[in-house]
Backbone as CSV, one residue per row, in Angstrom:
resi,resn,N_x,N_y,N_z,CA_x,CA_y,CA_z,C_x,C_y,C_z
1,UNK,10.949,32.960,29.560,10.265,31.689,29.826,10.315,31.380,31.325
2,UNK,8.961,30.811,31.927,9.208,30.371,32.954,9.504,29.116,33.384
3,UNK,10.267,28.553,34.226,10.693,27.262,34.295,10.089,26.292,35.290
4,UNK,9.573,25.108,34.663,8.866,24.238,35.790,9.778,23.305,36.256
5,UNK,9.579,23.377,37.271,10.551,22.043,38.127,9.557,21.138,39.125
6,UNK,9.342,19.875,38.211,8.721,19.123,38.858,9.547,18.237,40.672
7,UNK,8.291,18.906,41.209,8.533,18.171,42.785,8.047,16.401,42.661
8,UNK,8.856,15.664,42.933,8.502,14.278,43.054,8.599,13.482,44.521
9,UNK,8.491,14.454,45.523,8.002,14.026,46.712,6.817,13.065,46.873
10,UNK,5.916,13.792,46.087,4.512,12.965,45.914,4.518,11.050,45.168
11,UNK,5.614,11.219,44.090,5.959,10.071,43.902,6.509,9.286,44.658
12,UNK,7.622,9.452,45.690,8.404,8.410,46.448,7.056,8.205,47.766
13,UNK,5.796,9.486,48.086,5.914,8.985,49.298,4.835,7.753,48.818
14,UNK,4.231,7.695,47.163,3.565,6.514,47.409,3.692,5.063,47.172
15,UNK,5.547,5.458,46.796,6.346,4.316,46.750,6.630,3.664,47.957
16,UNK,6.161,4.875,48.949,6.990,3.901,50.449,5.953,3.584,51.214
17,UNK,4.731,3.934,50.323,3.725,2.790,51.526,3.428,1.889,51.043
18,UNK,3.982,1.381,50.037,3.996,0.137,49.769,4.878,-0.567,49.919
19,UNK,6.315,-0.236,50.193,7.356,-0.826,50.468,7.996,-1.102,49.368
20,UNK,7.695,-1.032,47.804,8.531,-1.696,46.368,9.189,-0.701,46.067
21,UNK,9.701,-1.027,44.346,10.230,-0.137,43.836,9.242,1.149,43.085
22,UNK,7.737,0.353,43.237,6.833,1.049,42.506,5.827,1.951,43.024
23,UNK,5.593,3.458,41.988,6.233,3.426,41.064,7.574,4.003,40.812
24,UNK,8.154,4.144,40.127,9.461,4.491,39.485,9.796,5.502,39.880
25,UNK,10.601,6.197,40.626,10.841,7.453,40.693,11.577,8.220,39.713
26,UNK,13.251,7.357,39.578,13.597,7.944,37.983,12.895,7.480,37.203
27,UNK,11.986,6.694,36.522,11.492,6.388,35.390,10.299,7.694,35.372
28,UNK,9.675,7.940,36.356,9.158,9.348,36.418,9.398,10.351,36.264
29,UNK,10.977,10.561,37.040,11.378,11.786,36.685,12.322,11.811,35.746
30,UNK,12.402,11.090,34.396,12.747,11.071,33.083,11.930,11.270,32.226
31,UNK,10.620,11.414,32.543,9.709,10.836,31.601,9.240,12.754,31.573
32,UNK,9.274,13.202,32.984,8.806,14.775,33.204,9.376,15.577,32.343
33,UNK,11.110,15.401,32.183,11.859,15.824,31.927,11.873,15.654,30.028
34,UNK,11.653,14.826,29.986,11.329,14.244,28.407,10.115,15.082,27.840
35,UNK,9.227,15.363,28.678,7.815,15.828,28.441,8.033,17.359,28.192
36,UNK,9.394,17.877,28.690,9.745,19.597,28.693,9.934,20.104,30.199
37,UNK,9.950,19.507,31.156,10.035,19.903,32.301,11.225,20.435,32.306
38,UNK,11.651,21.578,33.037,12.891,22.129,33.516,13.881,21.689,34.638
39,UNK,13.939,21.098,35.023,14.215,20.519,35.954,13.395,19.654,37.079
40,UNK,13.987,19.299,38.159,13.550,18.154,39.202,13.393,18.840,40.641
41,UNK,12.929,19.116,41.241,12.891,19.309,43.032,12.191,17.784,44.232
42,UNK,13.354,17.786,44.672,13.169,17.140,46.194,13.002,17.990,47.165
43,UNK,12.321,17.455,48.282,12.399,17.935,49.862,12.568,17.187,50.568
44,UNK,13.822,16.619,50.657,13.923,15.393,51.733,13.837,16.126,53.281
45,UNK,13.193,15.219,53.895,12.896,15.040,55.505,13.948,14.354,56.095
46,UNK,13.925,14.865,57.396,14.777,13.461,58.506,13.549,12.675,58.273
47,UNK,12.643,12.318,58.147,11.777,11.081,58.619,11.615,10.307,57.662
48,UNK,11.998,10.860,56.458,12.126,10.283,55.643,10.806,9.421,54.749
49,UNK,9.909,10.296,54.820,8.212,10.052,54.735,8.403,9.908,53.036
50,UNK,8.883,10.795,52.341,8.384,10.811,50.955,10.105,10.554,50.669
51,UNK,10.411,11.634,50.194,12.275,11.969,49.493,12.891,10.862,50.378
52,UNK,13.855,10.172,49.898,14.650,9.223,51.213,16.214,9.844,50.626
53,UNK,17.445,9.794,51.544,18.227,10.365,50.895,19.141,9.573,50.414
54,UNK,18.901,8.267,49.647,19.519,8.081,48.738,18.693,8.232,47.446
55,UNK,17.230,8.496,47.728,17.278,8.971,46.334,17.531,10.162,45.770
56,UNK,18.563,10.912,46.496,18.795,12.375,46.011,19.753,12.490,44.934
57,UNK,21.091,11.291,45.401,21.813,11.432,44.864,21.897,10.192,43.190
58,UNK,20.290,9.733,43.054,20.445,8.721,42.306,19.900,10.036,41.091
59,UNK,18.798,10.690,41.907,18.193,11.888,40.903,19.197,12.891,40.015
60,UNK,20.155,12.872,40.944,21.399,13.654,40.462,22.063,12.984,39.622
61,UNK,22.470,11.939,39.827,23.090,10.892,38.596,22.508,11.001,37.315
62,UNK,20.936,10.862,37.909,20.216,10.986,36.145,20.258,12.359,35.414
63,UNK,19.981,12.908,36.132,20.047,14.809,36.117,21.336,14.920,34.780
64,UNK,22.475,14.281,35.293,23.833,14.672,35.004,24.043,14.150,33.648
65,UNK,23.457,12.861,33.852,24.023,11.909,32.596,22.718,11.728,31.164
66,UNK,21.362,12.298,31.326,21.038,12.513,30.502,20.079,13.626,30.255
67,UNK,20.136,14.520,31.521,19.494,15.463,30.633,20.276,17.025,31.676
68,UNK,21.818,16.851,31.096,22.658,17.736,31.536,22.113,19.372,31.829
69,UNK,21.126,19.907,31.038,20.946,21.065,30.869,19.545,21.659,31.915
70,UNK,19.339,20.210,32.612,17.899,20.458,33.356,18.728,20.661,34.760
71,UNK,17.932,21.283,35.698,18.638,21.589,36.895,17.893,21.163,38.028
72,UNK,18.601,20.727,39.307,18.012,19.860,40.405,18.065,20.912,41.366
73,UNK,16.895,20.807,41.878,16.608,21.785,43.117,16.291,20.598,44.330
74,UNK,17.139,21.046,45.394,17.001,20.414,46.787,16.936,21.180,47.417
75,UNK,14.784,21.229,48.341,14.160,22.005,49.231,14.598,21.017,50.538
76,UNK,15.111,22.191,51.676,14.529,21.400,53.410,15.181,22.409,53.764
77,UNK,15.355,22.465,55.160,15.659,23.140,56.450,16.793,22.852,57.003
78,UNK,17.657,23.749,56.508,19.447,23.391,56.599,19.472,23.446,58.419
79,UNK,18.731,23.502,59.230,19.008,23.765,60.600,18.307,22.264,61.108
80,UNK,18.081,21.492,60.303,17.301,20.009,61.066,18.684,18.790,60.689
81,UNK,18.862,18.440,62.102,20.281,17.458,62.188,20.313,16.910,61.516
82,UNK,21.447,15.453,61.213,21.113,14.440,60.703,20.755,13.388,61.717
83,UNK,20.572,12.037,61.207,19.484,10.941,62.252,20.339,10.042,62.288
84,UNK,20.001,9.076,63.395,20.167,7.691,63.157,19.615,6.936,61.953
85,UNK,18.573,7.457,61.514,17.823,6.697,60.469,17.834,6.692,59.103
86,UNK,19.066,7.745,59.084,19.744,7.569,57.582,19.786,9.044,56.852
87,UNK,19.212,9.890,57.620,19.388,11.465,56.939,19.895,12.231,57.607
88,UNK,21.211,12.265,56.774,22.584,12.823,56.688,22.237,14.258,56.939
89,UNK,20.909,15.235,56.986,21.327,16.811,56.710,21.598,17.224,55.196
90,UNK,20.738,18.574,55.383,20.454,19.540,53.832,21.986,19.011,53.360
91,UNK,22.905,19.906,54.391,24.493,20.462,53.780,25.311,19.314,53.244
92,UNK,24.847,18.179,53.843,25.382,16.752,53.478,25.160,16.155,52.089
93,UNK,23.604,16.069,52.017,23.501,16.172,50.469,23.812,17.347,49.052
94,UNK,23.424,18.413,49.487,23.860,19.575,48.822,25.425,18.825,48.170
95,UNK,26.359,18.914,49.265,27.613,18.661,49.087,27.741,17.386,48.075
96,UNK,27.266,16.608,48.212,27.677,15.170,47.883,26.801,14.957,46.460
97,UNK,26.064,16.164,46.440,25.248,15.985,45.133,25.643,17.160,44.110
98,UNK,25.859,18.522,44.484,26.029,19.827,43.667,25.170,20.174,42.814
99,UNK,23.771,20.171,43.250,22.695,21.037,42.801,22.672,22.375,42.011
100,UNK,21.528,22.190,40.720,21.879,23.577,40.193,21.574,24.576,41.590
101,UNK,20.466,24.375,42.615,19.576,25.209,43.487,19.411,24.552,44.476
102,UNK,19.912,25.170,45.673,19.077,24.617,47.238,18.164,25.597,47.558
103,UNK,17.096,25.353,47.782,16.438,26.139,48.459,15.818,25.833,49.729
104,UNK,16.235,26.861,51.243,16.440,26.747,52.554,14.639,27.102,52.766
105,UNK,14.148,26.200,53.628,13.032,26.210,53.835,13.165,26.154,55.514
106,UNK,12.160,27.459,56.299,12.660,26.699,58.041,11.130,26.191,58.414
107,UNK,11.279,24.735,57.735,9.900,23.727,57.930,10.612,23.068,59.679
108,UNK,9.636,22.817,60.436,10.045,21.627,61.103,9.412,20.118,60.959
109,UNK,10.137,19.370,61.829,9.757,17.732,61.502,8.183,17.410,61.662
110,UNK,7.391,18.377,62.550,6.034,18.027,62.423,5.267,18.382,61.349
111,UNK,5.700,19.410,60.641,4.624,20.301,59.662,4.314,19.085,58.624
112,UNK,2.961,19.174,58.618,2.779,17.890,56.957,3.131,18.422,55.542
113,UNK,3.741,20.386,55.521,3.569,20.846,54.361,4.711,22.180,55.134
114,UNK,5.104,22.889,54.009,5.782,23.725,54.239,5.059,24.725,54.368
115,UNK,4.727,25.882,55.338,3.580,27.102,55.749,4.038,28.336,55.986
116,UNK,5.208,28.551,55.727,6.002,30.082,56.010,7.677,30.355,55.680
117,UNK,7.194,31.442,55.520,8.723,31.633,55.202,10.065,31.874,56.132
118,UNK,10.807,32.740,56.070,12.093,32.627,56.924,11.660,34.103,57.641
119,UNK,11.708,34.154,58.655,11.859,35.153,59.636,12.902,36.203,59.754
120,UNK,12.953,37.003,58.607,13.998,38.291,58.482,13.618,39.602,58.887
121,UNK,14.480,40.404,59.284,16.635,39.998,59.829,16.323,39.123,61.063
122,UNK,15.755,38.779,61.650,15.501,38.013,62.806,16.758,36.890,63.231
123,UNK,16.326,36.047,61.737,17.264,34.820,61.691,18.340,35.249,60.694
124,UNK,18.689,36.498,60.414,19.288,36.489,59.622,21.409,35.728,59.307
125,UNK,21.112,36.692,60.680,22.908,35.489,61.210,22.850,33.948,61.394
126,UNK,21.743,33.752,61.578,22.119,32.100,61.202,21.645,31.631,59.801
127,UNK,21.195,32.383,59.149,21.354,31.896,57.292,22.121,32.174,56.985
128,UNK,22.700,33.510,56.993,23.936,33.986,56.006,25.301,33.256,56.184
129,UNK,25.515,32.351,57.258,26.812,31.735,56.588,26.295,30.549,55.940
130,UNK,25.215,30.052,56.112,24.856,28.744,55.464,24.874,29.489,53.854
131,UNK,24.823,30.377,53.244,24.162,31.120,52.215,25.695,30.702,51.379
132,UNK,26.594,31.016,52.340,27.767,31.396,51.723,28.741,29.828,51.542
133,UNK,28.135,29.129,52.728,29.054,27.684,52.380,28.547,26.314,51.241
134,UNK,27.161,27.405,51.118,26.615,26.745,49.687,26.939,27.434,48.579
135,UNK,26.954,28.574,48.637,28.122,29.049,47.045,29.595,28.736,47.023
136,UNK,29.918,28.194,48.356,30.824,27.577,48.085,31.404,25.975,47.464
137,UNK,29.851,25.846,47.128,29.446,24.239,46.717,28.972,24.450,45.518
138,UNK,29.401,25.701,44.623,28.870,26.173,43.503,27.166,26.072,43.419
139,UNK,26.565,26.501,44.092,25.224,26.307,44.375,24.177,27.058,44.569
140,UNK,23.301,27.946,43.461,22.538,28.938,43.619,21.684,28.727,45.067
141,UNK,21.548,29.828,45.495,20.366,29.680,47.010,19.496,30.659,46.866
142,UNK,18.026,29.597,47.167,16.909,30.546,47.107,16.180,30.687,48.961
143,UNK,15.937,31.680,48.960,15.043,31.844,50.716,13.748,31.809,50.871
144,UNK,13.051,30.298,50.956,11.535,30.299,51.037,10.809,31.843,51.594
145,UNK,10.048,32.343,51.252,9.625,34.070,52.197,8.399,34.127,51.644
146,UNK,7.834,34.395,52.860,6.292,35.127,52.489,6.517,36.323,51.643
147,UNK,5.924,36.537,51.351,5.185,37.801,50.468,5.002,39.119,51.705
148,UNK,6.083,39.332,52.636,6.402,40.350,53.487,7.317,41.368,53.399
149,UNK,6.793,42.478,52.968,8.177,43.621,52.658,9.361,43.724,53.583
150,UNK,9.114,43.524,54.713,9.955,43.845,55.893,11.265,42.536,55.564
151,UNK,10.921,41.393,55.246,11.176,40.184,55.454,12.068,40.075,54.409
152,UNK,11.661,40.544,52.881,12.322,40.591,51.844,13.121,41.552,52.137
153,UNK,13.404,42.356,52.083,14.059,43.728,52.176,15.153,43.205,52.771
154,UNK,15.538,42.112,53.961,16.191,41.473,54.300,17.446,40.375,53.457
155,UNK,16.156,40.222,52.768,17.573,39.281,51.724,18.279,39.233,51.447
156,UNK,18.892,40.600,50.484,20.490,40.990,50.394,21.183,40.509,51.127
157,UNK,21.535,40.348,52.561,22.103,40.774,52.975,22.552,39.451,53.580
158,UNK,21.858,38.474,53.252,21.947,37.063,53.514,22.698,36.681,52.687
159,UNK,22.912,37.428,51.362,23.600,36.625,49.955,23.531,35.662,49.656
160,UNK,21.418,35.604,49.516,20.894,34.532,48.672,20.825,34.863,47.555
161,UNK,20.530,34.158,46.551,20.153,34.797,45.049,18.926,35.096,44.442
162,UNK,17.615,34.143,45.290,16.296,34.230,44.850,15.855,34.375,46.122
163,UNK,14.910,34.356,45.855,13.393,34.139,47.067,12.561,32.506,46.185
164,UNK,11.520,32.301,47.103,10.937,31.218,46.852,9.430,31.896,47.452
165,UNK,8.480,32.497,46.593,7.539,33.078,47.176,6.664,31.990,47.637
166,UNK,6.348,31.693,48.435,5.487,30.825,49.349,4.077,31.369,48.954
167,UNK,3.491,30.542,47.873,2.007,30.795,47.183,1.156,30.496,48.015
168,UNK,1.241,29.738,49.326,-0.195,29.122,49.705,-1.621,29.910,50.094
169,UNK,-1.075,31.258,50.646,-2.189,31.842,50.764,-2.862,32.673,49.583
170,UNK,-2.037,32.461,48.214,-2.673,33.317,47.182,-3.906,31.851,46.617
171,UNK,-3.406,30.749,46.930,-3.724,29.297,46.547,-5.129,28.951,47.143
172,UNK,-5.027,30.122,48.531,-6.452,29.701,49.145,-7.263,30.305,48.810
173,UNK,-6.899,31.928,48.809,-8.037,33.308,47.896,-8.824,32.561,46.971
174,UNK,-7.518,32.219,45.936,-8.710,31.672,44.717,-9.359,30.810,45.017
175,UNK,-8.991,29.749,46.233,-9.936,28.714,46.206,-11.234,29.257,47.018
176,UNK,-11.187,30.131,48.104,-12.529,30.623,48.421,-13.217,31.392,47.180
177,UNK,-12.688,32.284,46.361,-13.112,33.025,45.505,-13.716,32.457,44.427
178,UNK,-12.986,31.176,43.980,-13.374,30.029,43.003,-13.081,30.519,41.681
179,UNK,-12.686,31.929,41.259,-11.910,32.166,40.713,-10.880,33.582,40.776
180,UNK,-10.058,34.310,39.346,-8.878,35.195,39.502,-9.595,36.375,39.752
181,UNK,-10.966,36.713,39.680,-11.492,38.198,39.689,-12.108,37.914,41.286
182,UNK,-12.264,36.988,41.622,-12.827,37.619,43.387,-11.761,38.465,44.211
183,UNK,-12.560,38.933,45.265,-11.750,40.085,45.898,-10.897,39.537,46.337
184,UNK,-10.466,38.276,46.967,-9.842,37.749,48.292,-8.399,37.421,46.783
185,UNK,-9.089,37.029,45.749,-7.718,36.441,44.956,-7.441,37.819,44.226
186,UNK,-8.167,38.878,44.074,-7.570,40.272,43.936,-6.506,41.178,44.681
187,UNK,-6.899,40.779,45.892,-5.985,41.273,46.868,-4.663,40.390,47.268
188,UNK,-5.015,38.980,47.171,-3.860,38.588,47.569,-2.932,38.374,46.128
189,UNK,-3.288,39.029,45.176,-3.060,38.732,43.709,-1.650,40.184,43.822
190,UNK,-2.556,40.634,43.965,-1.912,42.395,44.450,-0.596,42.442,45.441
191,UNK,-0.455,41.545,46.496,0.034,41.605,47.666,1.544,40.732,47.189
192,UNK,1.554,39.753,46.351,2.312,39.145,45.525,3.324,40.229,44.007
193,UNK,2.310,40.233,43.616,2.994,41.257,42.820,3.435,42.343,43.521
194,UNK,3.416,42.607,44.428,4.291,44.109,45.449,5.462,42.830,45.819
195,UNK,5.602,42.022,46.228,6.646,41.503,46.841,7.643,41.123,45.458
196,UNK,7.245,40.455,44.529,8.062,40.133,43.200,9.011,41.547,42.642
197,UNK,7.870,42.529,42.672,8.867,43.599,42.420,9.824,44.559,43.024
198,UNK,9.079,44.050,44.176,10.175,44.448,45.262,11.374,43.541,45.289
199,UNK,11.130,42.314,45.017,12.545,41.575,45.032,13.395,41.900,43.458
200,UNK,12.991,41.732,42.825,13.608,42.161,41.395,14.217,43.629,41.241
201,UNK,13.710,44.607,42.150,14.446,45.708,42.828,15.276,45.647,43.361
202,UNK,15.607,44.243,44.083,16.284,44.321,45.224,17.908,43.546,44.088
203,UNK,17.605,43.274,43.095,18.433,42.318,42.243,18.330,41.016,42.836
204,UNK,17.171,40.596,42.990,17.233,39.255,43.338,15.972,38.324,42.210
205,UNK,16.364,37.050,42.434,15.438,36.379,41.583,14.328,35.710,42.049
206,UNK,13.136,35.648,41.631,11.851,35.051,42.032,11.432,33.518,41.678
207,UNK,11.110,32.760,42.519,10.294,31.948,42.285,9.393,31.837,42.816
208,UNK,8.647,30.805,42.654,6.869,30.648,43.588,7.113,29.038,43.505
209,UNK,6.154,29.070,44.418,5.706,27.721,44.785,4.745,27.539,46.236
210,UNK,3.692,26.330,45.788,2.905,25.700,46.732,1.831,26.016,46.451
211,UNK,0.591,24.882,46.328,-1.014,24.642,46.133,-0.953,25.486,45.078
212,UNK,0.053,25.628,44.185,-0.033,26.126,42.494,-0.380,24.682,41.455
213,UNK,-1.470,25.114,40.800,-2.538,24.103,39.814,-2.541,24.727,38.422
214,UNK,-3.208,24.240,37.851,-3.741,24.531,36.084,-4.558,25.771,36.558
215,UNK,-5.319,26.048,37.406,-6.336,27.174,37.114,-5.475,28.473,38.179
216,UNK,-4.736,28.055,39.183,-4.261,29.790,40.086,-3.058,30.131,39.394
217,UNK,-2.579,28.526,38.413,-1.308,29.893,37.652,-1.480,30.556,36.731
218,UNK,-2.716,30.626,36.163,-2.502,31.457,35.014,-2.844,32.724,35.549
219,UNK,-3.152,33.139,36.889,-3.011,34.806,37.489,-1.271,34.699,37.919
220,UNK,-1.093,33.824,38.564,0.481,33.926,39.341,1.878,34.270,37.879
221,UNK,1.785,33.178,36.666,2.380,33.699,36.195,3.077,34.867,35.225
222,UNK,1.688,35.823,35.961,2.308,37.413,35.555,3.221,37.789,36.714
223,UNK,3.959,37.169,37.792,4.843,37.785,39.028,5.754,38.557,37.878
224,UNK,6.022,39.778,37.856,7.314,40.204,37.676,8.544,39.394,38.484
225,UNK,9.111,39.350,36.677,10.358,38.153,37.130,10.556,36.956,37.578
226,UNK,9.504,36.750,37.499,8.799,35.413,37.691,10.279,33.911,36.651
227,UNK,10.811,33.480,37.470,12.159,32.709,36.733,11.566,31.127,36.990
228,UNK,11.025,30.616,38.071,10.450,29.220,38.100,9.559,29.113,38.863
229,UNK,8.827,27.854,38.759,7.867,27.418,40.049,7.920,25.979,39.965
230,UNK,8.019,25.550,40.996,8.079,24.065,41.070,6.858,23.455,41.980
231,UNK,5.915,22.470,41.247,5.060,22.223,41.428,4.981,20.710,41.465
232,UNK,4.412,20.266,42.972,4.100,18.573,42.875,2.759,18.159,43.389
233,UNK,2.156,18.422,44.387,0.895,17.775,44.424,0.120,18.003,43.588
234,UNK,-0.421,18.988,43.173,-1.896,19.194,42.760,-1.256,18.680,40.986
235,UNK,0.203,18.809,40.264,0.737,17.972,39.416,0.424,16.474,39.164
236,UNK,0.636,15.992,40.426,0.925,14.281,40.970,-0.990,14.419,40.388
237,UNK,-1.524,15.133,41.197,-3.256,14.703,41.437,-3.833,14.697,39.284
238,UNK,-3.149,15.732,39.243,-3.819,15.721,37.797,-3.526,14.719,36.897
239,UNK,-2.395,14.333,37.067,-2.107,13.188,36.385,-2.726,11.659,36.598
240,UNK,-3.276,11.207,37.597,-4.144,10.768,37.592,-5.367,10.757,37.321
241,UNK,-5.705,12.006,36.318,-6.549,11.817,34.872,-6.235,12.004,33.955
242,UNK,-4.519,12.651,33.627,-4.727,13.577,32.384,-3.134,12.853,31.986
243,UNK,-2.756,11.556,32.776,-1.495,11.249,32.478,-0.310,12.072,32.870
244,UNK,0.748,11.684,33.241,2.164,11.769,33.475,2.763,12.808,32.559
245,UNK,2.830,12.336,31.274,3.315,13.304,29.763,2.809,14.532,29.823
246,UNK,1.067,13.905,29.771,0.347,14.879,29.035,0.295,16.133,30.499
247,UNK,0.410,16.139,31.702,0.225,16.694,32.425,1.615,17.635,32.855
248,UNK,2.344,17.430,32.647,3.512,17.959,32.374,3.606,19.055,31.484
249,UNK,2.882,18.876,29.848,3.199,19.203,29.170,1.849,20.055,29.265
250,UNK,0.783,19.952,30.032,-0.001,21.046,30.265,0.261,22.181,31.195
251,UNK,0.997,21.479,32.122,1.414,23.452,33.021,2.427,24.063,32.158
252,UNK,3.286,23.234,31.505,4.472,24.059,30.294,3.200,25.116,29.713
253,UNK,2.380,24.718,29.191,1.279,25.640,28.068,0.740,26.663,28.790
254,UNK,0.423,26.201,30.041,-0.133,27.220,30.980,0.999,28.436,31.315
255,UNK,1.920,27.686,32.090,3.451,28.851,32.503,3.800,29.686,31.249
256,UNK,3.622,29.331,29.957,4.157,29.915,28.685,3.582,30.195,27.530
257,UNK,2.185,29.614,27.916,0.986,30.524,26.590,1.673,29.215,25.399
C-alpha cells in the first residue's frame, strides 16, 4: 500500500491572511486522517507564511492522542537559522516534537515552492551529521533528490533512510503532454522509474512528492517501491469542489486501486 500524507501548509497559509482561527487546521487535519489519510506533513518556514511553529507541535499532540498509528512528517531546510520572529529551526522542532519522518529539503527563504533536490556528495558532509542527530531523535530521514543517478548513488552514505523524489518536472511533462502517453510524460515517466529503482537497490526507501494530482498519479504510482507521497496543493484545490472527506478519500482510490 501506498501511503498518503496530507500536506496542510495550504490550510494554515489561508488561515493567516485572515488573521482567525479559520479554517481549522486540526479540525482539518482530523477530519483527513478520519477520511484514511496516512499521516500529516508540515513545511514550516522562518517566515512563517503558511506552517507557524507552534502549530507543529499542536499537530503532534493530535497525531499522538488520537490517531497514534498515523505518522507526522516535518519538511524544511535543517541549514535555515532560527528568527527573531518565532522560528526556532528544523532541529528545534524535530526535537521537541519526535516525528515519525523529517524530511531535509535545501529550499531557501525566497523560493515560493520547493524546486530541487540536495546536491550530492557535494553537500554531503554537511547532511550526514544532521542525518545522524535525527536518528538520534528516533526519527526516520528522508533526502528531498531529483531523479539524478549521480546524486542518489550518494545517499548511503549520508545515512538517510528514503529519498523524497521531487515530482515537479514529471508534473509538468504531463501537463504539456495533457496526458500519461505523450512523449515528454513518457520520458520523464522513464527517467523516474530509473531513479526509484536505483534507490531500492541502493536499500533505501522512496517517496514522491510535488504538483502530484488525481490525473499524474495514476502513472507515478507504479515507482518501484513507491512507500508514500504527500500531497497538498492541487489536494487543498480539489477540495474545493469535491469536499475535504470526499477528496481525501479519492487519492486513497487512486494511490491503491
Amino acid at each position: 500500500m501506498i501511503a498518503l500524507s496530507v500536506n496542510v501548509n495550504k490550510i494554515a497559509l489561508l488561515r493567516n491572511s485572515r488573521g482567525g482561527p479559520r479554517p481549522d487546521l486540526l479540525d482539518l487535519a482530523r477530519m483527513a486522517l478520519a477520511a484514511g489519510a496516512h499521516g500529516i506533513t508540515v513545511h514550516p518556514r522562518p517566515d512563517q507564511r503558511h506552517i507557524r511553529a507552534d502549530d507543529v507541535p499542536a499537530l503532534a499532540k493530535l497525531l499522538r492522542s488520537e490517531f497514534p498509528a498515523a505518522e507526522f512528517n516535518i519538511e524544511g531546510n535543517p541549514f535555515a537559522p532560527a528568527n527573531a520572529g518565532g522560528y526556532p529551526g528544523l532541529e528545534a522542532l524535530v526535537e521537541a516534537t519526535r516525528p515519525a519522518q523529517v524530511t531535509l529539503v535545501p529550499d531557501s527563504d525566497d523560493q515560493l515552492t520547493s524546486d530541487h533536490g540536495w546536491d550530492l556528495p557535494q553537500q554531503s558532509d554537511r547532511v550526514r551529521p544532521l542525518v545522524q542527530r535525527f536518528h538520534a531523535l528516533g526519527t526516520r530521514v528522508s533526502l528531498f533528490m531529483d531523479p539524478d543517478p549521480a546524486a542518489i548513488a550518494a545517499v548511503p552514505a549520508t545515512g538517510a533512510d528514503r529519498i523524497e523524489l521531487y515530482t515537479g518536472p514529471f508534473a509538468e511533462a504531463f501537463a504539456r503532454d495533457g496526458h500519461a502517453q505523450g512523449p515528454a510524460s513518457r520520458d520523464s515517466h522513464q527517467t523516474f522509474i530509473r531513479a526509484a529503482q536505483q534507490a531500492v537497490a541502493l536499500g533505501l526507501g522512496v517517496n514522491a512528492g510535488h504538483d502530484l494530482d488525481l490525473d499524474n498519479l495514476v502513472s507515478l504510482r507504479s515507482l518501484p517501491g513507491l512507500a508514500e507521497v504527500s500531497i497538498g496543493h492541487a489536494l487543498v484545490a480539489d477540495a474545493l469542489e469535491l469536499g475535504w472527506f470526499g477528496t481525501v478519500r479519492r487519492y486513497l482510490k487512486v494511490l491503491n486501486g
